[in-house]
N, C-alpha and C positions, 0 to 999 in steps of 0.2 A: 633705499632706506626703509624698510619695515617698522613699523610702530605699533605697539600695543599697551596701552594704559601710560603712553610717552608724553602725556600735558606736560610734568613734572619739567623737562629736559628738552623738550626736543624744536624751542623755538629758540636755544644758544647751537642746536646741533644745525639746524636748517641757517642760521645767520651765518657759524662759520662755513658754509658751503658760498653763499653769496659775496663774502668776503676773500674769497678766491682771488688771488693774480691774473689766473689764468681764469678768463670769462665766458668761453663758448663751453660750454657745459649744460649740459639739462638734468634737476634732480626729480626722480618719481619717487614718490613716499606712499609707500602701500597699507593704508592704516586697516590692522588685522584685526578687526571689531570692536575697537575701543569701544570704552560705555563712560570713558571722561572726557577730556576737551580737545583730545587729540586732533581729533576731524576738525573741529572748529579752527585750532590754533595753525592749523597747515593752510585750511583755506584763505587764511588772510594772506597770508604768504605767495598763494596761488594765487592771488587778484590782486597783487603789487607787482610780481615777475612771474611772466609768461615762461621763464624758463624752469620753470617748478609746476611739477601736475603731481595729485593727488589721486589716486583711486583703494576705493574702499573695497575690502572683500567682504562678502554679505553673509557668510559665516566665518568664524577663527580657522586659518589653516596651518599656521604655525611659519616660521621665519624662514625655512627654505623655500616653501611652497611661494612665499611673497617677494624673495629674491628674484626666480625664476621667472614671476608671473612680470615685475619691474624691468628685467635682463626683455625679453620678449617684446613689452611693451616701448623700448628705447630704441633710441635710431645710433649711438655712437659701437664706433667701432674700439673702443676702450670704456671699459667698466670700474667704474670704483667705487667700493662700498664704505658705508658707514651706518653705524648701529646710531639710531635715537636719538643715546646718549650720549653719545660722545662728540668731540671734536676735531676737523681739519682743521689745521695751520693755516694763514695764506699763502703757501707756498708750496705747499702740498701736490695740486693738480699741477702747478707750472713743471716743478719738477721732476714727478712722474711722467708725463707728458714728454719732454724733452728727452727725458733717460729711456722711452721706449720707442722714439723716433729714432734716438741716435744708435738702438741694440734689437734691432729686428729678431733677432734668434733668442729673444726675452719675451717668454709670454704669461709670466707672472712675474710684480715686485711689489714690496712691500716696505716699510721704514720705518726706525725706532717710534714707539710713542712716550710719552708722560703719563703717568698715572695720578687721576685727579678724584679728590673725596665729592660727593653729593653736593656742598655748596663752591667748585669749582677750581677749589686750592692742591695742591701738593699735596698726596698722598704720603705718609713717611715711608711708604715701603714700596720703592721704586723696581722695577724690574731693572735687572741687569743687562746691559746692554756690549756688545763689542764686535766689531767687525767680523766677518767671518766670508769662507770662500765660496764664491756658487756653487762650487764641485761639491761642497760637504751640505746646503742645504737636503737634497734629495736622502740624504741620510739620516738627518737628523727627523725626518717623517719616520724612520722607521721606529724609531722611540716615542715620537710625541709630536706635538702641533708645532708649527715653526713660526707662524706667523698669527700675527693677530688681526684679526677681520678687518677693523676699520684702518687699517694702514692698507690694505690689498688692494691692489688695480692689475686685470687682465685683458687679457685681449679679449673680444669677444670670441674670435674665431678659435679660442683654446675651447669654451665654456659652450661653445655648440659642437665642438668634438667630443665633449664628453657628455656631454646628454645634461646639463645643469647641475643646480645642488640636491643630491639625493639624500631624498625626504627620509628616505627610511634611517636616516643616520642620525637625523636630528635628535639632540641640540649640537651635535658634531660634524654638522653637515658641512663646513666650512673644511676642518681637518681630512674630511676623506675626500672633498675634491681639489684639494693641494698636493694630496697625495695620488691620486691619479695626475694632475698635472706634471706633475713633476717627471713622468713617466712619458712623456709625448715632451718637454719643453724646458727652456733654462729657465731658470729661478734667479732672483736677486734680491736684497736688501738694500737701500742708502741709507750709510750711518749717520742719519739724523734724526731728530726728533722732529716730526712733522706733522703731529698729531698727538690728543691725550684720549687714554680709556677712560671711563668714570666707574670708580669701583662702587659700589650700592649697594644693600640689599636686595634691593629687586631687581638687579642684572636678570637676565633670562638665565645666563646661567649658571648663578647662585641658586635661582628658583628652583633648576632642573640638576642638579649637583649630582644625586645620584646616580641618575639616568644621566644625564655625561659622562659620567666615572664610567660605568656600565660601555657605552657607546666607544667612547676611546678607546677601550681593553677592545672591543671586537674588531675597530680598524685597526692596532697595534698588530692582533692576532691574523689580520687578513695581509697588511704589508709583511708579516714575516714569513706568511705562507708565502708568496711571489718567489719565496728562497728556496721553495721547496720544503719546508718546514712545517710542522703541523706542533706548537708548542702545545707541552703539559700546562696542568695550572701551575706548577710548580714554578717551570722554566720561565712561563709569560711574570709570575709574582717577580722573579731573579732577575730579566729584564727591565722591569719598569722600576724595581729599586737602584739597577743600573743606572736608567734614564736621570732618577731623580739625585743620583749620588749616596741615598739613603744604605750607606754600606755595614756592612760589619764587619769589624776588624777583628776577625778571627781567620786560622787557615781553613778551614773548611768553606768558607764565602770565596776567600780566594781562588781556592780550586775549583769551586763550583763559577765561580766568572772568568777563569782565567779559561775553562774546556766550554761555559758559551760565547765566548767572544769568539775567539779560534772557529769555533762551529760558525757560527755567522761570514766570518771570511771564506771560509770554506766553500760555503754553501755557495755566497756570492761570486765566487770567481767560478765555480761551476756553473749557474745557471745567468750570470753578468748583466743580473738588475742597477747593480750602484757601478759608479767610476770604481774599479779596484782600491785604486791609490788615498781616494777619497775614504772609501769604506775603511781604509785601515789608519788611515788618521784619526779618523773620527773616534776610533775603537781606542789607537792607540793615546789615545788622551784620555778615555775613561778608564785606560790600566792606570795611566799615570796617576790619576785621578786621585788613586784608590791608593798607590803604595806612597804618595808624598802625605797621606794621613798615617801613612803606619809608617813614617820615617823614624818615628822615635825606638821603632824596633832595632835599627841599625845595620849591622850584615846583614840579618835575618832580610829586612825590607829591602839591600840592594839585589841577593840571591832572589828573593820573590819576583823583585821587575825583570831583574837582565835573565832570570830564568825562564822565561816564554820569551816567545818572536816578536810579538806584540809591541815590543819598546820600540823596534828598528825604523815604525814610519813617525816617531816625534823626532822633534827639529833638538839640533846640538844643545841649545840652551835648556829643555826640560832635562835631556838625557845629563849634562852636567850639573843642572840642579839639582837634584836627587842624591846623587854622592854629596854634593855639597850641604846639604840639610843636613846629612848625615852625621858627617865630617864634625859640622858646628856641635850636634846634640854630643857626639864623643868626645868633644875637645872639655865640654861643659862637663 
């Protein structure tokens, strides 16, 4: 757990780690030069349970460097983080725990959380949550962060294969070593909520929004390279409106997503970074994505899907949904 200026927060984040089911565990909290009471409020913590230790960096090094220096400083052969602010469930470590005893060829997972406002309530703007298959995590890094930090637990032995969390990526250092995990190891999520984020203004990365933005776009640009691919600004902008679904429904967007999608499968079955079948799932769901908004076009929008390949790895139910939208808007 790293801390910086965490008075505010981080003696409900430290309690729910104590509140655990699961009891052998040791938390180190690396407090990154606070100048408010953070040190103070850990130490009481640390002279009630020996299983909490505190070490201070003696200049700011920022929140990878203070993972890493935590990871090193621990003796468990499983790692689970948590930001400051935030909260584990108590069920949290049982569970992870158990799901990585019983799936040895799992060396990262992670699980829904809650999004919770500054004084600890229900966020109205929930993330959306839904099952999803291991085989398509490693793909969906190639668009964007999959996972959110304080739900993650890995093995150690992943996290000393890859040399820790690198610094040079921060405030995304979390995203570019999930995504080299993913590359050596199976991924996983439990569809549960077993944990909440705390949305703030002073998230660290609220604070660093820019330089995030920034940091994303460059591992975005580096796992597409892995394809063999060297994206324009153009292509990386076409991309990440992908990711985000932020479409335009005109045919020129179409065309222009319908020849990067394709290129990306291409790519991948030539140089076979992702599961094929996975990659074209994943794909084939942000075609779908894209023409069940332009259903109200009608032919036009069924010619647009079943006209690329791309339709062929969604499941019967999309592929008859789509006529059926259609169907409905024409009948109307």
């Amino acid at each position: 757990m790293p801390a910086y200026q965490a008075a505010q927060y981080i003696s409900k984040s430290v309690q729910s780690v104590v509140n655990q089911q699961f009891t052998d565990w040791e938390l180190i909290v690396i407090d990154d030069g606070s100048q408010d009471n953070t040190t103070a409020t850990v130490s009481l913590w640390a002279d009630t349970d020996k299983r909490i230790r505190l070490i201070r960096n003696e200049k700011q090094a920022g929140a990878a460097h203070s993972r890493n220096k935590a990871i090193e400083a621990s003796c468990g052969e499983l790692i689970a983080f948590l930001d400051a602010d935030d909260l584990a469930y108590p069920q949290r470590l049982q569970k992870q725990v158990v799901f990585m005893e019983q799936n040895p060829s799992v060396g990262l997972i992670a699980h829904w959380l809650d999004i919770i406002d500054q004084n600890g309530l229900l966020h109205p703007l929930q993330w959306g949550w839904r099952r999803e298959k291991d085989t398509h995590l490693p793909v969906f890094l190639l668009f964007g962060n999959a996972f959110a930090l304080s739900s993650v637990m890995m093995r150690r032995s992943v996290w000393e294969q890859l040399h820790g969390f690198p610094t040079a990526f921060e405030p995304c250092e979390d995203y570019a070593l999930w995504s080299e995990a993913a590359t050596i190891t199976r991924l996983h999520i439990i569809p549960e909520k077993l944990g909440a984020r705390r949305e703030h203004n002073n998230n660290w990365t609220n604070r660093e929004s820019e330089k995030s933005r920034q940091q994303t776009e460059e591992i975005i640009r580096y796992n597409i390279g892995k394809l063999g691919i060297t994206p324009t600004a153009d292509e990386l902008f076409l991309h990440q409106q992908l990711r985000h679904r932020q479409f335009v429904l005109d045919n020129t967007f179409a065309q222009k997503a319908r020849k990067w999608l394709i290129y990306l499968l291409h790519q991948n079955q030539k140089h076979r970074i992702y599961q094929q079948q996975a990659m074209a799932e994943v794909i084939g769901e942000i075609w779908y994505d894209y023409w069940q908004l332009q259903h109200k076009e009608g032919l036009t929008a069924l010619k647009g899907y079943f006209g690329s390949p791309l339709w062929r790895a969604n499941g019967i139910r999309k592929n008859l949904l789509l006529p059926a939208l259609v169907a409905k808007r024409f009948l109307k």
